[in-house]
N, C-alpha and C positions, 0 to 999 in steps of 0.2 A: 481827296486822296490823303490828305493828315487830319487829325485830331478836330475836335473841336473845342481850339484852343487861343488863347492870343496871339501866340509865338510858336513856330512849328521849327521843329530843326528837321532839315531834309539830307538824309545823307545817300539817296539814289537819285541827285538833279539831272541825270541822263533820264530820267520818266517824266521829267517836265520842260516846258518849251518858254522862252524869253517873249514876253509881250514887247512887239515892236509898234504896232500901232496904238500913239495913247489920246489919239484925237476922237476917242470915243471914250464913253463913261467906265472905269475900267470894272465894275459889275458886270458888263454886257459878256465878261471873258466867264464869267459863272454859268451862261446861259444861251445869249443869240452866239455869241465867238466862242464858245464851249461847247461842253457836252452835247446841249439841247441842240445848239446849232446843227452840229454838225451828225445828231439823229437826224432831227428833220430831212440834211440835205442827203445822206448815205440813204435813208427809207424812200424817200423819194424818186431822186433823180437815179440812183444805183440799184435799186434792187425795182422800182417797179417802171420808170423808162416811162417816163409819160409823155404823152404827143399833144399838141396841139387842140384844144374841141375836145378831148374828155373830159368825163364826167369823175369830181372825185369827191367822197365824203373821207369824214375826219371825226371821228370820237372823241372823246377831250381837246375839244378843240380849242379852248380857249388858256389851257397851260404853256407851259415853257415849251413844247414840240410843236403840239398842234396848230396853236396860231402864226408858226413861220411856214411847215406844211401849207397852210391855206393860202398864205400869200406868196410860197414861190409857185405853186398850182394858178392862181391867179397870174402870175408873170410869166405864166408858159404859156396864157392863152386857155386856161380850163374853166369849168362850170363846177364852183367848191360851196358845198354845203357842210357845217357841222353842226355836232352837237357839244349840248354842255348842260350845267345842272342850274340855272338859275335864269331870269329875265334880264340880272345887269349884265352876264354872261354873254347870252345871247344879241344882247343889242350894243357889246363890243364885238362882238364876231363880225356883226353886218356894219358899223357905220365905222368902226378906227380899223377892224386888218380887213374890210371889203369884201367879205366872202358874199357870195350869191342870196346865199338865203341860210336860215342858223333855226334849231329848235332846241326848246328845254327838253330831255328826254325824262322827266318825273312828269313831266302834261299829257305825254304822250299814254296811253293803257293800251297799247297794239305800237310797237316799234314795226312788225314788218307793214302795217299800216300806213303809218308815218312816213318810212322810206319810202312806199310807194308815191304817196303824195309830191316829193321833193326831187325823186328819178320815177317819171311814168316809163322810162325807157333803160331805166335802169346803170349801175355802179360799173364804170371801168376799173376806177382805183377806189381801195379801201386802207385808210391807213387810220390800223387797229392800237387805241390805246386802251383801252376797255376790258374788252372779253365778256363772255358771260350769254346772255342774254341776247346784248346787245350784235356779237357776233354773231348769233343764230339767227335774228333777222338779216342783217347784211347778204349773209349768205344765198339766202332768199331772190335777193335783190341782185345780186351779182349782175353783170351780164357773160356773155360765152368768152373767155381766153382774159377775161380777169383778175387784176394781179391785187393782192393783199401784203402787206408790209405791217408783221407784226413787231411792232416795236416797244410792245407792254401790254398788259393786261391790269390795270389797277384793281378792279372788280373783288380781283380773285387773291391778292397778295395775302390778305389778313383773315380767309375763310380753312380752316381747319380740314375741312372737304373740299374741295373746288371743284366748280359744276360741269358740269358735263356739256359737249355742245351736241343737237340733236340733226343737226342738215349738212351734215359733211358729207353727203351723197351730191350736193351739189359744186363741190370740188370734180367732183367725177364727168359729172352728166355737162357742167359749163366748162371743162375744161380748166378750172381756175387754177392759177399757181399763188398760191401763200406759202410765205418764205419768214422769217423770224430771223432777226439779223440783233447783231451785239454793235454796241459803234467804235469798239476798239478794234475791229478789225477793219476800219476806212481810216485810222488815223494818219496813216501815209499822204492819203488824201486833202489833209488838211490848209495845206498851202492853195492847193483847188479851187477849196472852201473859199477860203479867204478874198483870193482872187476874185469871185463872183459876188461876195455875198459884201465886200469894204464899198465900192464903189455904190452899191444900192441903199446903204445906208446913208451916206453921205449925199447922193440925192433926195432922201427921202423919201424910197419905195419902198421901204421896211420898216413897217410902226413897231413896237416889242413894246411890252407892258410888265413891268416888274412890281411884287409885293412883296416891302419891305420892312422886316421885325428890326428892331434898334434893340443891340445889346446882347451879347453871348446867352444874357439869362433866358432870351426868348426864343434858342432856338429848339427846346424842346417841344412847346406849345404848337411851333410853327411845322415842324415835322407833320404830329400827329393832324393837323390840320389840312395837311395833303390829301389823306385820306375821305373826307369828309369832303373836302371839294370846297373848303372855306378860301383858299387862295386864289387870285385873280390875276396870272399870267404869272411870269417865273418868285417862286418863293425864293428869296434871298434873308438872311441875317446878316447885317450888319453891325461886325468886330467893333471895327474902326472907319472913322470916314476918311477920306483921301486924305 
């Protein structure tokens, strides 16, 4: 929310909130106790209501949203598969946040394929970082009264055209609700957060993986590098160290 700068003057501190807990690394407020955090848990738990035994996939699942997505889906008792773009990718998804099973989706030459392979029985939950293509398969896949939580589309951020999706008839025919939610509108919610999510870290049920640039000068580099899929769990720059 300020500059990207050494020294920030804030002169609206009613739009920001006092770090009380600092028995945690205080970057994690960038990402798992920020923003990220708290997409993951508002696209989740609030918008798509998951139960117990479903089944859920995850698109970028190995960024700042995605890999706490898989693990509060895992801690609710679900069947979490994701994707991502690389092999070190994918065999973080399965052995440090435990998802079920993980694929590289550049291996893949048939994504509605693929899905089928990893849901024979098909998606309760889809939580959409992606778009593109990759929605068009899911869609596929859905099962009937299936909820979708778009909470990004990267795909499509930097294309001058943005593509088109071709099986929205199966919104219709499975009955599916996809919803696109902002995360400023759960920020109430926040303390909620907290409440749930301090306790699971401090046991050790919530792994988080941050990649860190050293130094203001790199956080240009580190940007554009989002798009390309070169980061491996939350992109951070670091100012200053504690």
């Amino acid at each position: 929310m300020t500059g990207w700068e050494e020294y920030s003057l804030i002169t609206a501190p009613e739009t920001l909130f006092k770090i009380e807990h600092t028995d945690v690394p205080l970057s994690y407020y960038t990402g798992l106790l920020g923003m990220a955090g708290m997409s993951a848990y508002a696209g989740f738990f609030k918008v798509c209501s998951p139960k117990k035994g479903e089944t859920v996939f995850i698109s970028a699942a190995s960024g700042a949203v995605g890999q706490l997505v898989g693990q509060f889906a895992k801690l609710t008792g679900c069947y979490v598969v994701g994707s991502a773009g690389s092999k070190e990718k994918v065999d973080l998804l399965k052995n440090k946040f435990k998802f079920d099973d993980a694929f590289n989706y550049k291996e893949e030459p048939d994504l509605n394929v693929a899905l089928k392979r990893y849901f024979p029985d098909g998606i309760d939950i889809y939580f959409e970082n992606v778009g593109g293509k990759m929605l068009d398969a899911v869609l596929l896949n859905m099962k009937v009264h299936g909820r979708i939580a778009a909470c990004g589309m990267i795909s499509q951020y930097n294309l001058k055209q943005h593509e088109g999706v071709h099986n929205l008839i199966q919104i219709v025919v499975k009955q599916i609700r996809m919803e696109g939610f902002l995360v400023f509108g759960y920020y109430s919610q926040y303390p909620e957060y907290l409440e749930m999510v301090l306790p699971q870290i401090r046991e050790g049920k919530i792994a988080y993986v941050e990649d860190i640039s050293e130094g203001l000068e790199s956080g240009p580099a580190a940007l554009i590098g989002l798009f390309s899929g070169k980061n491996v769990g939350k992109q951070v720059v670091a100012v200053a160290r504690e």
